[in-house]
FISEDREN-902771 format. One line per field, with one value per residue (C-alpha): x, y, z; residue number from 1. Coordinates in pm, whole numbers. Layout:
// FISEDREN-902771
c1 <- X:...
c2 <- Y:...
c3 <- Z:...
i <- NUM:...
This chain:
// FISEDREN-902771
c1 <- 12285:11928:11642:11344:10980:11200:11395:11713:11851:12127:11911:11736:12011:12112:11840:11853:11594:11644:11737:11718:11869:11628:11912:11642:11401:11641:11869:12134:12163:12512:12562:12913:12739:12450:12716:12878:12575:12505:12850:12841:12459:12640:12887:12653:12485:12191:12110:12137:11850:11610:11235:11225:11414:11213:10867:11016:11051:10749:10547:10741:10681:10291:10267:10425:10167:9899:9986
c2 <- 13110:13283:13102:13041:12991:12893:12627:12687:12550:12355:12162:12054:11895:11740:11519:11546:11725:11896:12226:12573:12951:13180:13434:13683:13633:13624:13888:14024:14386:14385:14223:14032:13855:13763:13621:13437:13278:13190:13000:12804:12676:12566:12434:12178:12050:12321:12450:12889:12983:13226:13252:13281:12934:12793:12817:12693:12339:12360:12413:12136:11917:12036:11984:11655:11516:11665:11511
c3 <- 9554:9577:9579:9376:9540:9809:9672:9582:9286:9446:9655:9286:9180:9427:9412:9077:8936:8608:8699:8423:8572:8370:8286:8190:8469:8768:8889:9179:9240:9092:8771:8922:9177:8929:8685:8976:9032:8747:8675:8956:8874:8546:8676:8902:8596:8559:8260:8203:7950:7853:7944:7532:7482:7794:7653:7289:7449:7659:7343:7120:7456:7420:7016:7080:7317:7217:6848
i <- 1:2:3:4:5:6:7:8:9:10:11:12:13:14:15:16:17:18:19:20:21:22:23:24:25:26:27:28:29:30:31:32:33:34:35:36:37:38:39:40:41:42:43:44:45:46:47:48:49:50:51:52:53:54:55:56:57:58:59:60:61:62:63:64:65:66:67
């Protein structure tokens, strides 16, 4: 797996840390490896979402606290 402001997701849940793939803001140079990727984040317990579905929650998480 790549890695991501150089930690790699793996490593996140390991010590478990909630842990998101971006599918839209991430990427391989071929779309098999990407995918591959992808699964096995998935398969680790991270979550695969958009940047769209990402900044729903952050503002229901902001709307929430700031009441």
């Amino acid at each position: 797996m790549g890695t991501v402001s150089g930690v790699r997701p793996l490593d996140r849940i390991r010590h478990g840390l909630p842990t998101s793939g971006l599918t839209d803001c991430c990427a391989h140079p071929a779309a098999g490896p990407h995918g591959a990727d992808l699964f096995d984040m998935t398969a680790r317990d991270a979550d695969a979402c958009t940047a769209e579905e990402v900044m729903g929650h952050l503002h229901e998480l902001l709307t929430t606290v700031a009441g």
